[in-house]
VEXZA-771368 format. One record per residue (C-alpha): x, y, z; residue in three letters. Coordinates in steps of 0.02 Angstrom, whole numbers, padded with zeros to 5 digits, always signed. Layout:
N
XYZALA;...
This chain:
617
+04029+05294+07365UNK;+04006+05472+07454UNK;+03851+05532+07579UNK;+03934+05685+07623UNK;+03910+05861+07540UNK;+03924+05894+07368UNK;+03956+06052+07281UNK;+04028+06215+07359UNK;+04013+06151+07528UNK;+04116+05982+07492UNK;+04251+06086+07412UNK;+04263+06222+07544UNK;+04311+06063+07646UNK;+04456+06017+07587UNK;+04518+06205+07584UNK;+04581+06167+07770UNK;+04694+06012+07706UNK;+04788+06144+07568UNK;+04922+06246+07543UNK;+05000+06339+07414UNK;+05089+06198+07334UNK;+05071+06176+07126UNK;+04985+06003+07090UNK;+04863+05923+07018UNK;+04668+05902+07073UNK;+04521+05792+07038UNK;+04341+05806+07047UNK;+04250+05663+07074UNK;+04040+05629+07073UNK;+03950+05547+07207UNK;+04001+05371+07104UNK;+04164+05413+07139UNK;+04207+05418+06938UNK;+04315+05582+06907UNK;+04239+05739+06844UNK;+04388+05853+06801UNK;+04564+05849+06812UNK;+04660+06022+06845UNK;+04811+06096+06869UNK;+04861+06235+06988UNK;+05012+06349+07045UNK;+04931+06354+07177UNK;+04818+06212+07235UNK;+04752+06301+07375UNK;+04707+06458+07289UNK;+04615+06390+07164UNK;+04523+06259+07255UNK;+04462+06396+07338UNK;+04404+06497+07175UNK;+04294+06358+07140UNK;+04205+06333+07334UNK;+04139+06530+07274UNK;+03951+06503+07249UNK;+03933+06613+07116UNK;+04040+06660+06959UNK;+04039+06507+06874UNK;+04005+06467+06671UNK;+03855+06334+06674UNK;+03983+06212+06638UNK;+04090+06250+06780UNK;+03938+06260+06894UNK;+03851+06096+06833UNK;+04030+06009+06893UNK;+04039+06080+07075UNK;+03852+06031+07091UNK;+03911+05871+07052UNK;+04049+05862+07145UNK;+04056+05733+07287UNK;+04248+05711+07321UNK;+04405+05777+07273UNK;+04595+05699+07256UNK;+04758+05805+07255UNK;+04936+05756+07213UNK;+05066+05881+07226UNK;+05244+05918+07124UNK;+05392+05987+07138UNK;+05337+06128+06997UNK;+05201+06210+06910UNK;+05296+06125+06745UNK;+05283+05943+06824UNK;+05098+05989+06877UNK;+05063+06014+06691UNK;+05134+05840+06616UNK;+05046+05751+06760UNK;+04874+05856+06708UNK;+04865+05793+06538UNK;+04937+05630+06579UNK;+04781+05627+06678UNK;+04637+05651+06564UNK;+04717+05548+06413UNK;+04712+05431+06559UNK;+04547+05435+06644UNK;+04438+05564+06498UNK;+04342+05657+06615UNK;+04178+05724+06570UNK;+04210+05900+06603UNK;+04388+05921+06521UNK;+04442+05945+06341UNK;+04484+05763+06266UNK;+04570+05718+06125UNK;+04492+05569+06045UNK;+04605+05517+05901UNK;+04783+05503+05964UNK;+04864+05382+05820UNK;+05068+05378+05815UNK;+05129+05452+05654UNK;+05247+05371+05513UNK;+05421+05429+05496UNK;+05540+05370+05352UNK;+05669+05294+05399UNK;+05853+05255+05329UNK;+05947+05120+05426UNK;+06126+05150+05455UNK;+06168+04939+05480UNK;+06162+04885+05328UNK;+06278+04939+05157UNK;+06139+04951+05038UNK;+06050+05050+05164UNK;+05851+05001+05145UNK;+05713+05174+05118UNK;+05560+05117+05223UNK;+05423+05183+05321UNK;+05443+05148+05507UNK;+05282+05186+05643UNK;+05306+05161+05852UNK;+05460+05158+05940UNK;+05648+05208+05855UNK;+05739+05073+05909UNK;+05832+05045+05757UNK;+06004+05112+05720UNK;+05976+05239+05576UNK;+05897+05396+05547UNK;+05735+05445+05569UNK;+05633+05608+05462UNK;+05477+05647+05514UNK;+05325+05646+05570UNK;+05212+05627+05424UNK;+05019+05652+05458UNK;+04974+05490+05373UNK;+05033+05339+05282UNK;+04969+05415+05099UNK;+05078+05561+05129UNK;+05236+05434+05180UNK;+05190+05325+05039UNK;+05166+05466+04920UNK;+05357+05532+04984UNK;+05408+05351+04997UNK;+05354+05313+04817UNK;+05451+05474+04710UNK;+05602+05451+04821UNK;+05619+05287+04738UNK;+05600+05351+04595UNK;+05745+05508+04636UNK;+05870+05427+04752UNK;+05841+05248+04677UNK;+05854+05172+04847UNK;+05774+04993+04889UNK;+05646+04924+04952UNK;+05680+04752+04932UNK;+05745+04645+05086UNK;+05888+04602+05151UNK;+05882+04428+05110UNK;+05861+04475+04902UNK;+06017+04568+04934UNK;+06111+04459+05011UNK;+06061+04348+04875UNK;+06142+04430+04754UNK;+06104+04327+04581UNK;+05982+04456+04512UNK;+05889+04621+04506UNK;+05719+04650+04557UNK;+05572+04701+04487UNK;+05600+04884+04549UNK;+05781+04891+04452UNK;+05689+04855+04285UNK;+05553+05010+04317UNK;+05703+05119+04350UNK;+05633+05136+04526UNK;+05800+05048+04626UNK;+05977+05053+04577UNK;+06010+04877+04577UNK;+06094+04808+04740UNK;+06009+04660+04736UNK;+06077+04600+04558UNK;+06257+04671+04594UNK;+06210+04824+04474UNK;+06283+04957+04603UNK;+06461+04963+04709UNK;+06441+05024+04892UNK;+06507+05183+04873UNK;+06406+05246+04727UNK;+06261+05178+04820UNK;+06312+05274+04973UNK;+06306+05429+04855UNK;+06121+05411+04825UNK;+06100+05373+05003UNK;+06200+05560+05036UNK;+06064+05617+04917UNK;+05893+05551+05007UNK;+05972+05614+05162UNK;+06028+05787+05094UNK;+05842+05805+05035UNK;+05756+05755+05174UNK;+05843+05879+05274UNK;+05812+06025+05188UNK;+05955+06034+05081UNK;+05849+05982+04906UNK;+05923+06158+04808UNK;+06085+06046+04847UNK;+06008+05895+04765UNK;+05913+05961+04619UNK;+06073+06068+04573UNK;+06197+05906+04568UNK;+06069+05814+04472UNK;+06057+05956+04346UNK;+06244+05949+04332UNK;+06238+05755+04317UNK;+06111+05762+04175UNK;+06217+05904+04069UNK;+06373+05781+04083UNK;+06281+05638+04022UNK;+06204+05746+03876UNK;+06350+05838+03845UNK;+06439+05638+03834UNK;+06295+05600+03716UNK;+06211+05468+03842UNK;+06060+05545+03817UNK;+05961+05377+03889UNK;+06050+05417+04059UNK;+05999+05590+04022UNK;+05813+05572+04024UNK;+05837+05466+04175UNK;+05891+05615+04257UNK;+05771+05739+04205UNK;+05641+05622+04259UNK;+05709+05632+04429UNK;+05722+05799+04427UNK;+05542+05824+04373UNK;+05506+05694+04516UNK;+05586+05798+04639UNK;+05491+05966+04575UNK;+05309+05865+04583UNK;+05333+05814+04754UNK;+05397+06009+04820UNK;+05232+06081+04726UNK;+05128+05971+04760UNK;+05123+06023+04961UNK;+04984+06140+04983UNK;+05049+06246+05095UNK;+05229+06274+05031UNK;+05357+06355+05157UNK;+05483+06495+05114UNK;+05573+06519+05246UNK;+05525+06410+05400UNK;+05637+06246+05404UNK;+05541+06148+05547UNK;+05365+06200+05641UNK;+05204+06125+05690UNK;+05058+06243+05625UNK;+04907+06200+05750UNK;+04769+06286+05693UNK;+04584+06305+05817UNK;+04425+06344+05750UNK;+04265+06342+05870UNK;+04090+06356+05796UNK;+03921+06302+05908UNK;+04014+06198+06023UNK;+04125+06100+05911UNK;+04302+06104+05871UNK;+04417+06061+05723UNK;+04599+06064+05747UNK;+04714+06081+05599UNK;+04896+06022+05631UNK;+05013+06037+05473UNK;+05203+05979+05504UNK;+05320+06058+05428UNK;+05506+05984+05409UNK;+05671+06033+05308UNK;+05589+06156+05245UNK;+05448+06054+05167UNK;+05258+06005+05217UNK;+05233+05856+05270UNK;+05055+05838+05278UNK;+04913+05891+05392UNK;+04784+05812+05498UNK;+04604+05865+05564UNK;+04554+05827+05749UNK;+04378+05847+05831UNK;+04440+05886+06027UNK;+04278+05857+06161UNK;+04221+06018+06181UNK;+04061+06108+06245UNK;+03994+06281+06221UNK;+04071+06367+06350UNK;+04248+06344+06313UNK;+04373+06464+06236UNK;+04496+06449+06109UNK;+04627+06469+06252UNK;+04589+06326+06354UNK;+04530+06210+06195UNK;+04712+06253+06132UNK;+04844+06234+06281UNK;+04708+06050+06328UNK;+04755+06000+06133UNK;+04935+06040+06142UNK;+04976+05959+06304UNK;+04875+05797+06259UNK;+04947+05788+06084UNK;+05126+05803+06162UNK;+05103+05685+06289UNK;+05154+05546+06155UNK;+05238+05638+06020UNK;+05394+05742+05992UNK;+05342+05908+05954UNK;+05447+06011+05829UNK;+05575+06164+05891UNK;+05426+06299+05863UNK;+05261+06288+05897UNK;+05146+06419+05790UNK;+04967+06445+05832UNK;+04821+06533+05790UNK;+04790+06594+05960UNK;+04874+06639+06108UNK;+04878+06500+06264UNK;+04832+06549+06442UNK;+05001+06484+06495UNK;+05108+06494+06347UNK;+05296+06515+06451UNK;+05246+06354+06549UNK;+05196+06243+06402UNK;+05369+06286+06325UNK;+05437+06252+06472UNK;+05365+06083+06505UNK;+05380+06026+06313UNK;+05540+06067+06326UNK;+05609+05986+06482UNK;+05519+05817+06418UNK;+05622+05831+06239UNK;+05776+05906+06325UNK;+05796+06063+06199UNK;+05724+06237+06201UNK;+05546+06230+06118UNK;+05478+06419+06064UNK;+05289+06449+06042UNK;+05219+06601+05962UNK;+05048+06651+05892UNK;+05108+06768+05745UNK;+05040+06932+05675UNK;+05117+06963+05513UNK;+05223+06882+05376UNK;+05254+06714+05311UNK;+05229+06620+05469UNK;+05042+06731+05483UNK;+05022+06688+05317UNK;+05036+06502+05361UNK;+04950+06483+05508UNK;+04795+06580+05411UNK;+04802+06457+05286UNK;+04784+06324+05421UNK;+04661+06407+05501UNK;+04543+06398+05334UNK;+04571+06220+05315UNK;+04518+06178+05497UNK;+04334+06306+05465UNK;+04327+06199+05292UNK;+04349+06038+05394UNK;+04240+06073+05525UNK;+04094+06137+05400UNK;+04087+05970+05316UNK;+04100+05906+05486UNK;+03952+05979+05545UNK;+03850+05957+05386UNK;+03909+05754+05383UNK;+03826+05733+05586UNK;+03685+05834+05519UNK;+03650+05691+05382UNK;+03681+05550+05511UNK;+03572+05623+05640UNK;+03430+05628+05505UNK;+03478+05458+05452UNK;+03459+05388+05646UNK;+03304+05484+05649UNK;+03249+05385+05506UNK;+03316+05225+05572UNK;+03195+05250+05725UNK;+03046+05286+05641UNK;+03066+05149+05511UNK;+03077+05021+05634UNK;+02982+05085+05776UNK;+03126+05125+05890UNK;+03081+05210+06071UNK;+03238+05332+06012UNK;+03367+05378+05902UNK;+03501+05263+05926UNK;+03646+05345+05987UNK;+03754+05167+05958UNK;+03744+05043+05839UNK;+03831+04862+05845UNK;+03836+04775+05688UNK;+03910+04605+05675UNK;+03971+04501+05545UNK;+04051+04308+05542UNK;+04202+04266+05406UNK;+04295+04106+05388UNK;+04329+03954+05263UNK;+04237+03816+05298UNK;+04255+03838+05488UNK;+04445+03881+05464UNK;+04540+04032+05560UNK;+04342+04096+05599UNK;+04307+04241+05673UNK;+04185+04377+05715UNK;+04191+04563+05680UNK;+04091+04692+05754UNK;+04088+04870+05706UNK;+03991+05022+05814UNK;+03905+05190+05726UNK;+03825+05335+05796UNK;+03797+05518+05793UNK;+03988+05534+05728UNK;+03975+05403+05595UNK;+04066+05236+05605UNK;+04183+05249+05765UNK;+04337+05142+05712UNK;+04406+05136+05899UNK;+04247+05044+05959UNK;+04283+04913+05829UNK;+04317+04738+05917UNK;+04362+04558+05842UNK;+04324+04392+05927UNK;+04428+04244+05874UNK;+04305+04086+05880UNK;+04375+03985+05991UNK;+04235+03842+06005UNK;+04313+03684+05995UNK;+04126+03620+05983UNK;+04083+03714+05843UNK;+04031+03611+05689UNK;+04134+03706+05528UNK;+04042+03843+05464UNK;+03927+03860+05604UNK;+03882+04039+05593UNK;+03727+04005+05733UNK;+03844+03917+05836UNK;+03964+04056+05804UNK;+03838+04211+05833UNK;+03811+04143+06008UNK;+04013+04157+06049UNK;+04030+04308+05989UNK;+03853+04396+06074UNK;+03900+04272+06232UNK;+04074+04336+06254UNK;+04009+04534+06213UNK;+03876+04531+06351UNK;+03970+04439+06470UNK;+04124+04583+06445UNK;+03972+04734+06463UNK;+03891+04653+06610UNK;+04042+04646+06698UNK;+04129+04797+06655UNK;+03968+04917+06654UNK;+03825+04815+06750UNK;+03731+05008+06771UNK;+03761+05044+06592UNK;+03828+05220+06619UNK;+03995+05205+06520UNK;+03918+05243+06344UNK;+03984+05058+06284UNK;+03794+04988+06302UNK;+03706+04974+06111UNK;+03554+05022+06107UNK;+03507+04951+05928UNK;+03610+04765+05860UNK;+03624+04738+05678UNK;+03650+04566+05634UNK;+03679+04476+05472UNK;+03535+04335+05458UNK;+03358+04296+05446UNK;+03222+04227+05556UNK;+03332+04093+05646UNK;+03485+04185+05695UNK;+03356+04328+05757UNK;+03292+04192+05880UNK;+03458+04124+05920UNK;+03532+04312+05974UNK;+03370+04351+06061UNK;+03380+04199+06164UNK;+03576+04244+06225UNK;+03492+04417+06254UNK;+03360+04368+06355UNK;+03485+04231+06453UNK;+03603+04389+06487UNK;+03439+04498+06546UNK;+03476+04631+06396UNK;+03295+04595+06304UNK;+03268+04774+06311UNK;+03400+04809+06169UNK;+03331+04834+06014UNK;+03388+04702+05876UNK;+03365+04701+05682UNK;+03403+04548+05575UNK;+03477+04587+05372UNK;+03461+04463+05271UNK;+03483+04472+05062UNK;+03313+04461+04996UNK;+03243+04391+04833UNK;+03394+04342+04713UNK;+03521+04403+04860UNK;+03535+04568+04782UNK;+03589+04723+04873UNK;+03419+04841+04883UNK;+03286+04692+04918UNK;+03357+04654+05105UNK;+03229+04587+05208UNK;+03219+04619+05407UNK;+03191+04525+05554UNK;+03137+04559+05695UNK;+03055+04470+05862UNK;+02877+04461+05861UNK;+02849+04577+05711UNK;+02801+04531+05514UNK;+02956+04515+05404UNK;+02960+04701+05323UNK;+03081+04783+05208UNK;+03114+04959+05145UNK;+03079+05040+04977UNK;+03236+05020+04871UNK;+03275+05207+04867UNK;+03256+05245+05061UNK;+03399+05325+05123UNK;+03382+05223+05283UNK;+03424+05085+05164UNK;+03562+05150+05090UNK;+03617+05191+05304UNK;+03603+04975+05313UNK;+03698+04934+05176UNK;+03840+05028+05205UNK;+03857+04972+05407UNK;+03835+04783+05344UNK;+03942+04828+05194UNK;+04066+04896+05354UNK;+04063+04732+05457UNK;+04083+04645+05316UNK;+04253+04716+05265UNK;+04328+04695+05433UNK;+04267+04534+05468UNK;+04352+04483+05320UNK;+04505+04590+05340UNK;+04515+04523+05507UNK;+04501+04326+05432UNK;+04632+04371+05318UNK;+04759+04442+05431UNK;+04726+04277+05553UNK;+04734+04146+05393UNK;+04904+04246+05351UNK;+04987+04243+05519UNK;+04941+04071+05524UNK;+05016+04027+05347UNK;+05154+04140+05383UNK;+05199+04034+05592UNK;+05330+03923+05611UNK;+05389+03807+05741UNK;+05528+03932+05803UNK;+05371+04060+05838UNK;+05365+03963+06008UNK;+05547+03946+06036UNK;+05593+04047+06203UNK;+05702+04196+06147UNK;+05685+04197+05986UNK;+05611+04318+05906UNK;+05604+04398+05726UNK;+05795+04458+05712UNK;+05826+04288+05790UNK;+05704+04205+05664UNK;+05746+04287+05524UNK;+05936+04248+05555UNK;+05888+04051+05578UNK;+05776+04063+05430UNK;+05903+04138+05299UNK;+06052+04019+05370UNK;+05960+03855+05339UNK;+05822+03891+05245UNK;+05660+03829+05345UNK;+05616+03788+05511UNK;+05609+03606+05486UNK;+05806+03624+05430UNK;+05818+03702+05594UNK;+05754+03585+05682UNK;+05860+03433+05619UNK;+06015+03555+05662UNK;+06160+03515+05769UNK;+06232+03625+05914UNK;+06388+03675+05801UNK;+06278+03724+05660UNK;+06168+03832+05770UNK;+06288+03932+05853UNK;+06388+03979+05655UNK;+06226+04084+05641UNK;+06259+04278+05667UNK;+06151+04323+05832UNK;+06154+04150+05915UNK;+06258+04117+06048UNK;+06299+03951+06124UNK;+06161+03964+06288UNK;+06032+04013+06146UNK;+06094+03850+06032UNK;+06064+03761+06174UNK;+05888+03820+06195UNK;+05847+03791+06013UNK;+05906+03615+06014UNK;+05829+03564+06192UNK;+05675+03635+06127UNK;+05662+03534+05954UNK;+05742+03386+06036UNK;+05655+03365+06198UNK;+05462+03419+06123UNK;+05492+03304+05977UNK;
């Protein structure tokens, strides 16, 4: 913790310790928690701009007043400087910098090259697998959408390997006219490499290629009098024309870009990214970057770009709706992390103006309803506080919910709202791990679950300055779980959090909910209170993921087998073991000989599997 100076004198300091080396800086508070992160060409130089006591924006100001201590790293470059900068704040989110808060991977489609009946899928996270790759797409509806007329086009599968090894009979797919039949023998390699030609050719700009072939195709088959195989083929082509048109913003002449679109309004930002690839668009995606008032669409931009790229490939040109401070150094660095020459440019006229306007619309649009939604749920907080005689308007909600069978694969859900809605990072599950627990305890449960979330808090933030803190806990439950929680809240020294119990009223029907809390008379809401409505739909919330979350653990479960634990193995392994003797248990009566005829086992993993079944049995 720092008792020196703070502010301009603190950072006229370190001026002595610099020289004109690029690197990065940090500002930390007297707390030692980091302010800002910055680059510089040269650190030296602009250290010193900001140890001027006058100048400043309010923001910039409010930071060096605030400043206790500062940290430098240098590089080899202004380029390197850059990478580490936004490395950085993804890293640490620093109050005073631009943050991008939704940073998802993106599907791709993907077309393996190991197998002969080569498998159309959608693929997310790291390309490990031999095959190519065609993306991104800026969500799984537009992959699925793409995903779901290719089948229909390029009759490729999507059935596994196993049902094609197989062999003895066509899926469900084949019968729909949606696969061409590997699995039932219907197709030879080589035509079914054809189609595969086909989805590629398409997916890589080349559809005029595509649509013209299957054109010619259907004119044989009519001109043959197979007028079945005919339609067939016009309903491909009619596919393929639905899923061109049906883009929104349809390209003429750019092949591959990213359109990244800024608009700033009362200090909030919307970014609209579109992708465009072979020629087509593959979807776009909003994004609400951290900003304040007193930034400008040049910093907001080049903070968005390098954070976005700092996980993602970015395509060969950048176009944007305004110009970046630095725009020859972000090509530069983009480029040296991809190894090939990435061009930005802000355009004037044309298609690509054309484009990026249209972009630039759809990110004021977003941003609108944006604005208009937080208006709503800051009314709706407001009305949460008065209704139940909060000291404030909550600025975080935890609501938490219990699922399970009868005490089986239990666990607990717990989902946060605030000013922005329902924040789906926040959301956290708790496995119940109580051996003690009677089944379908949901007190005994409640307590785990609060128990292991205040015990995480008071440990991680004891001062309560991180923003994780609630200030206002929904639970699902009447008069006794309200006196259970407060009891763990009281043990943990958090009695000051305000606590609400829901539970279903008269006839459990939605809209007569009755609420708990301590010390006060039951109470309850008239049935068409928008605060009401506000409850309902964060209980209705937990609710779904506790239950998706019970699901997923009572599949897993279902789905485990005794080779799950089996050093080494894992699911190529597994899957190899599985289709080669048909269950685990047939694995486990196996000999060494009959182990090692699988493909992918060799005789030191045999060995393994064996001692492992042989010696824990």
């Amino acid at each position: 913790m720092s008792s020196g100076p703070t502010g301009h004198a603190c950072i006229q300091a370190y001026l002595k310790t610099l020289d004109g080396s690029p690197g990065v800086y940090r500002m930390l508070d007297a707390e030692s928690r980091v302010l800002y992160v910055g680059k510089a060409k040269n650190l030296k130089a602009r250290v010193s701009s900001y140890a001027r006591p006058a100048g400043h924006s309010p923001r910039i100001a409010r930071m060096i007043s605030e400043t206790a201590s500062m940290m430098f790293l240098t590089t080899s470059t202004e380029t390197e400087a850059l990478l580490l900068e936004q490395n950085l704040i993804k890293q640490l989110k620093p109050r005073y910098n631009v943050l991008l808060r939704d940073d998802k991977s993106f599907p791709f489609i993907f077309i393996s090259t190991e197998h002969d009946f080569p498998r159309l899928e959608k693929h997310r996270g790291a390309k490990t697998r031999k095959g190519r790759y065609y993306g991104p797409f800026a969500s799984a509806g537009a992959v699925n959408r793409t995903l779901n007329t290719l089948q229909k086009v390029f009759l490729l599968r999507s059935c596994t390997d196993k049902e094609v090894e197989a062999g003895n009979r066509p899926c469900l797919n084949y019968h729909m006219k949606r696969c061409a039949g590997p699995c039932g023998g219907k197709i030879s390699k080589e035509d079914y490499a054809k189609l595969v030609k086909s989805a590629d050719d398409f997916l890589s700009g080349r559809s005029t290629k595509v649509q013209q072939q299957l054109a010619a195709d259907m004119m044989d088959a009519s001109e043959a009098m197979e007028f079945e195989k005919a339609a067939g083929l016009r309903d491909r082509i009619k596919a393929l024309t639905m899923v061109q048109s049906a883009q929104g913003i349809n390209p003429r002449t750019v092949e591959e870009a990213d359109l990244i679109a800024l608009h700033l309004e009362n200090g909030q930002a919307c970014v609209q990214v579109f992708f465009i690839r072979a020629g087509q668009n593959w979807g776009n995606k909003d994004f609400y970057p951290r900003v304040g008032a007193d930034f400008d669409a040049a910093e907001v931009l080049e903070a968005f770009v390098g954070q976005f790229y700092a996980s993602k490939d970015p395509a060969r040109r950048l176009i944007l709706s305004h110009p970046l401070d630095n725009p020859d150094l972000m090509a530069a660095a983009l480029s040296s992390k991809i190894g090939r020459k990435v061009e930005i440019l802000v355009p004037k006229r044309g298609e690509k103006a054309e484009l990026i306007d249209a972009a630039l619309r759809n990110a004021r649009e977003s941003l609108a309803r944006k604005m208009s939604e937080s208006a709503t749920q800051t009314k709706l907080l407001k009305g949460l506080a008065e209704a139940f005689d909060l000291n404030a308007r909550p600025k975080r909600i935890e609501v938490y919910d219990n699922s399970h069978i009868q005490g089986s694969f239990a666990v607990g859900g717990m989902i946060v709202a605030g000013p922005e809605g329902f924040e789906k990072g926040q959301y956290r599950k708790f496995n119940i791990k109580g051996d003690d627990l009677t089944p379908g305890d949901d007190f005994g449960m409640m307590k785990e679950v609060l128990t292991r979330r205040f015990k995480r808090l008071k440990k991680e933030d004891p001062d309560r300055t991180s923003g994780t803190w609630p200030d206002l806990l929904l639970i699902d439950g009447g008069a006794g779980q309200v006196s259970a929680v407060r009891e763990i809240m009281e043990e943990f020294g958090v009695g000051d959090i305000a606590m609400i119990g829901v539970a279903k009223g008269e006839d459990r029907d939605a809209g007569k909910e009755e609420f708990y809390r301590t010390g006060k008379p039951v109470m309850a809401l008239r049935h068409n209170d928008p605060v009401l409505y506000f409850i309902q739909r964060m209980r209705d919330e937990a609710h779904r993921f506790a239950i998706g979350t019970h699901r997923a653990k009572r599949s897993k479960a279902i789905g485990a087998t005794p080779l799950d634990d089996v050093p080494g193995v894992g699911a190529t392994r597994k899957r190899a073991l599985l289709a080669h003797f048909g269950s685990a248990k047939a694995v486990s009566r196996a000999n060494l000989s009959d182990l090692t005829a699988v493909e992918g086992i060799s005789a030191n993993m045999a060995q393994t599997i064996y001692d492992f079944f042989h010696e824990n049995g």
